[in-house]
C-alpha positions as CSV (number, residue, x, y, z in Angstrom):
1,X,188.2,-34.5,-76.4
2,X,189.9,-38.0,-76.1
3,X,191.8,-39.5,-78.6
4,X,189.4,-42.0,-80.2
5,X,187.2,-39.0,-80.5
6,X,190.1,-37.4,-82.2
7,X,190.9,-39.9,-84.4
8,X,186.8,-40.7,-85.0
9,X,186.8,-36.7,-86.4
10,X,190.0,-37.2,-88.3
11,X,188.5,-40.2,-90.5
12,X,185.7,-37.7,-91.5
13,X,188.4,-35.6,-93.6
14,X,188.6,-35.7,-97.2
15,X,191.4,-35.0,-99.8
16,X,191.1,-31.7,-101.8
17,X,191.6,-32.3,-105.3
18,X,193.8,-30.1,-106.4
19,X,191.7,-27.6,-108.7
20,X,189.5,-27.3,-105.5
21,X,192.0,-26.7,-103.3
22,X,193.7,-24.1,-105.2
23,X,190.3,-22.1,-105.9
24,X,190.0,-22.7,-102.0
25,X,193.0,-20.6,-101.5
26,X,192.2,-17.9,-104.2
27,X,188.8,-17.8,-102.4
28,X,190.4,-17.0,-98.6
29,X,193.7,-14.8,-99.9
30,X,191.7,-13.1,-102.4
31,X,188.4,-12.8,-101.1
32,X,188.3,-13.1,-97.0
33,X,186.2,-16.4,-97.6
34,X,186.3,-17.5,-93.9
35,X,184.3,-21.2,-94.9
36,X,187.5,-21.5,-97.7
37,X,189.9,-21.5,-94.5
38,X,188.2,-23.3,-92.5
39,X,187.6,-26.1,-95.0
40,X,191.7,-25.5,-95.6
41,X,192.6,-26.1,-92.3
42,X,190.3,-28.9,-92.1
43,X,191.7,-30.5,-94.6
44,X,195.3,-30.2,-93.5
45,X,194.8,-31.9,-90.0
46,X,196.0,-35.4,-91.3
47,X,199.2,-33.3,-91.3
48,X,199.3,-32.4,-88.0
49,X,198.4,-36.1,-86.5
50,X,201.2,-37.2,-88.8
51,X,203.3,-35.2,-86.7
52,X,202.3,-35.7,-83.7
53,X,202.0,-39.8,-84.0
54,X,205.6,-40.3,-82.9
55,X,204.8,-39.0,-79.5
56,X,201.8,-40.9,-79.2
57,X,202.3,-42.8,-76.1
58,X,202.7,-39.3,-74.6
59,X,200.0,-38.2,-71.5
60,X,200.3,-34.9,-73.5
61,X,199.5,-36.3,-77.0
62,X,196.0,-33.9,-77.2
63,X,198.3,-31.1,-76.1
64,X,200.9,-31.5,-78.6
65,X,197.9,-32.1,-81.5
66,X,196.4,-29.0,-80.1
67,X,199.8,-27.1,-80.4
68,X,200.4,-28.5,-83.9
69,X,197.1,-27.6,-84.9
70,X,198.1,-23.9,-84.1
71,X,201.2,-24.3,-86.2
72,X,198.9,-25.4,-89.0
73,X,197.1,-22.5,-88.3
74,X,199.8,-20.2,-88.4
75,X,201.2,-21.6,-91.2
76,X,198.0,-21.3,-93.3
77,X,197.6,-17.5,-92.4
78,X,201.0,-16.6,-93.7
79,X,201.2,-19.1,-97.0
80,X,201.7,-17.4,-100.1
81,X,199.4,-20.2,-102.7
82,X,201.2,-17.8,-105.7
83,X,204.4,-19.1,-104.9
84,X,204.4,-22.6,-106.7
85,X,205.0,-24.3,-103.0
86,X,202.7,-26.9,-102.1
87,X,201.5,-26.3,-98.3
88,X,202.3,-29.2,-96.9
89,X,205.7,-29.0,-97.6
90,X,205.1,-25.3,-96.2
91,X,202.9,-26.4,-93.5
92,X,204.9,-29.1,-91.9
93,X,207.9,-27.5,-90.5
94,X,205.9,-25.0,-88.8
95,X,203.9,-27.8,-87.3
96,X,207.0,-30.2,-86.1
97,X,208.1,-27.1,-85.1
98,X,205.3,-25.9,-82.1
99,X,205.1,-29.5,-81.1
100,X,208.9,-29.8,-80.2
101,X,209.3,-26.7,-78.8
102,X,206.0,-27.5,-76.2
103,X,207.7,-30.9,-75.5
104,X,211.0,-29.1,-75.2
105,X,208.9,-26.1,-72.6
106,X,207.5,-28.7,-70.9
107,X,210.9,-31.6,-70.4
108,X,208.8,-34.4,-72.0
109,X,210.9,-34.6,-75.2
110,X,213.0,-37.5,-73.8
111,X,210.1,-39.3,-72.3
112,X,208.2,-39.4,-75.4
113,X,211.3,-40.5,-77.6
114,X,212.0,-43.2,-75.1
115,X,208.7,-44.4,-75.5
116,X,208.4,-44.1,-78.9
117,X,211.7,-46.3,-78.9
118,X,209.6,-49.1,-77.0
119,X,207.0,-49.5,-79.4
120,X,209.7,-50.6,-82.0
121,X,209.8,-53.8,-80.0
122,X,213.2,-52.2,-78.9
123,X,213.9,-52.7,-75.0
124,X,213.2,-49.6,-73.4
125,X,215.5,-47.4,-71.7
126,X,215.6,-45.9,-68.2
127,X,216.4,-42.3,-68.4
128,X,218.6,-42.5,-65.5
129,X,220.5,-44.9,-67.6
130,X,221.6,-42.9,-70.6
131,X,224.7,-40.2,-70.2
132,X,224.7,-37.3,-69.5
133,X,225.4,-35.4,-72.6
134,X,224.5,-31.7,-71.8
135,X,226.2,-28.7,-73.1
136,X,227.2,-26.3,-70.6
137,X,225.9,-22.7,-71.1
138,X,228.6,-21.6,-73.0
139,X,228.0,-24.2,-75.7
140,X,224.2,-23.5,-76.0
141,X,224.8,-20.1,-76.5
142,X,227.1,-20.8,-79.2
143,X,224.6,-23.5,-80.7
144,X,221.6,-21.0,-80.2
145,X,223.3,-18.4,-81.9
146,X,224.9,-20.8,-84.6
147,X,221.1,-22.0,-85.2
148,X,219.7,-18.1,-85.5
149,X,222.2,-17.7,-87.8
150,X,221.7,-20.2,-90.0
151,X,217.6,-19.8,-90.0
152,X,218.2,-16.4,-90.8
153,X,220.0,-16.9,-94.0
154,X,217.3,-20.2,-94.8
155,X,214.9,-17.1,-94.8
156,X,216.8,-15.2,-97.4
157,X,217.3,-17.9,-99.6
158,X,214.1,-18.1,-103.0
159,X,211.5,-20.3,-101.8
160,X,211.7,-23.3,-103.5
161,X,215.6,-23.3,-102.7
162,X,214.3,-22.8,-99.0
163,X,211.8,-25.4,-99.3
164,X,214.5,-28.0,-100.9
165,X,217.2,-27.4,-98.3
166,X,214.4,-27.8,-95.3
167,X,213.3,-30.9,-96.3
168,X,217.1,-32.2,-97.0
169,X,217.6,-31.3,-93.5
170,X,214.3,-33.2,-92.3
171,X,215.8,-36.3,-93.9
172,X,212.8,-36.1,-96.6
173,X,213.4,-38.3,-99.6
174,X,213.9,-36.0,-103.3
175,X,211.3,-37.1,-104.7
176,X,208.8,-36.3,-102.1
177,X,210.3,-32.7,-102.2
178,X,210.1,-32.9,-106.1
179,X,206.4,-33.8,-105.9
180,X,205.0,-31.4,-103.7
181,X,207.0,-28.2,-105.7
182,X,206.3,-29.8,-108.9
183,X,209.5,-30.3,-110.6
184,X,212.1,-32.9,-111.2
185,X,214.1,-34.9,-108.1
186,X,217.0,-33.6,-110.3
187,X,216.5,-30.1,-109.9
188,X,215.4,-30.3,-106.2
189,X,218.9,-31.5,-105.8
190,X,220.0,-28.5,-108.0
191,X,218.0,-26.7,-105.8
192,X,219.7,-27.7,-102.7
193,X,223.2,-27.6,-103.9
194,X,222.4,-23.8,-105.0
195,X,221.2,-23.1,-101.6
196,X,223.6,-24.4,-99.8
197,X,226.0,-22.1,-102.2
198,X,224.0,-19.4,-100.8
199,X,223.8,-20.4,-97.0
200,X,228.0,-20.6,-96.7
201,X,228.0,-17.4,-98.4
202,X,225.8,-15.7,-95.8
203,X,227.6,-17.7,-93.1
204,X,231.0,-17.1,-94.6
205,X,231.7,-13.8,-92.2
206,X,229.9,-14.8,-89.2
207,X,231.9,-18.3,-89.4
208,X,235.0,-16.3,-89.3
209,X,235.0,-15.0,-86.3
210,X,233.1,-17.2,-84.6
């Protein structure tokens, strides 16, 4: 499929009110109701071309919607509608997350960011031009396990705390966050100061002896 086609397919999608969105996902989790997740999943792929637009000028760009389209699904299967999270908010990180790690797999992260620079009218950059910044192995050991670490304890936090540190961490504005678990900006922010209590609790031996 090219993109146009793509894209053609994409404007076909509709919004889900939210009353039928919600008896969509009683209909799948409770009930198996396979036309419910596909209609789901559907519905959600605005999501993952929202993701994947930044990378556009990418030859991989139908690889990297394909991958985030797998995230989606992923994240669909394993979404828990009960919790009070909406699934975008959900959704999304497990969506950026397959499309960096293909661009990461296959060395094209730096190519598409440099082109993505260019289309800010920005002059672009060769990459034999930048530094070299690379960690040496010792370091990216240290910054893999810090990471593990630190996505371990995000796991163990309640879910909306989880959900207001992730998108603090994604740069998302509050009151995007506050919207899509349905409370106030000020408690998202009473959210993420209670989580990150939580985090340098968990972190609090492992920093020691690090």
């Amino acid at each position: 499929m090219e993109l146009s086609q793509y894209m053609q397919e994409l404007s076909k999608v509709k919004l889900l009110e939210p009353e039928r969105e919600k008896a969509l996902w009683r209909a799948w989790k409770e009930d198996g109701d396979e036309e419910a997740r596909r209609t789901l999943i559907e519905s959600y792929q605005p999501l993952v071309f929202k993701q994947a637009m930044p990378f556009r000028q990418s030859p991989c760009v139908l690889d990297l919607i394909q991958e985030g389209t797998v995230g989606l699904i992923e994240a669909a299967e394993s979404f828990d509608p009960s919790r009070g999270v909406a699934f975008s908010l959900y959704g999304i990180h497990r969506i950026r997350g397959r499309i960096l790690n293909y661009l990461k797999k296959e060395g094209n992260i730096d190519i598409a960011c440099l082109e993505g620079e260019a289309d800010s009218g920005e002059r672009p950059l060769q990459k034999e031009q930048l530094p070299d910044h690379a960690l040496s192995v010792a370091e990216q050991a240290e910054q893999h396990e810090l990471s593990r670490q630190l996505h371990h304890a995000l796991d163990r936090l309640p879910e909306k705390e989880k959900a207001a540190l992730e998108g603090y961490m994604m740069s998302e504005d509050a009151a995007v966050t506050a919207d899509a678990l349905d409370v106030s900006t000020s408690h998202i922010y009473r959210l993420q100061k209670n989580g990150i209590r939580r985090v340098r609790g968990m972190l609090s031996r492992f920093m020691h002896y690090w």
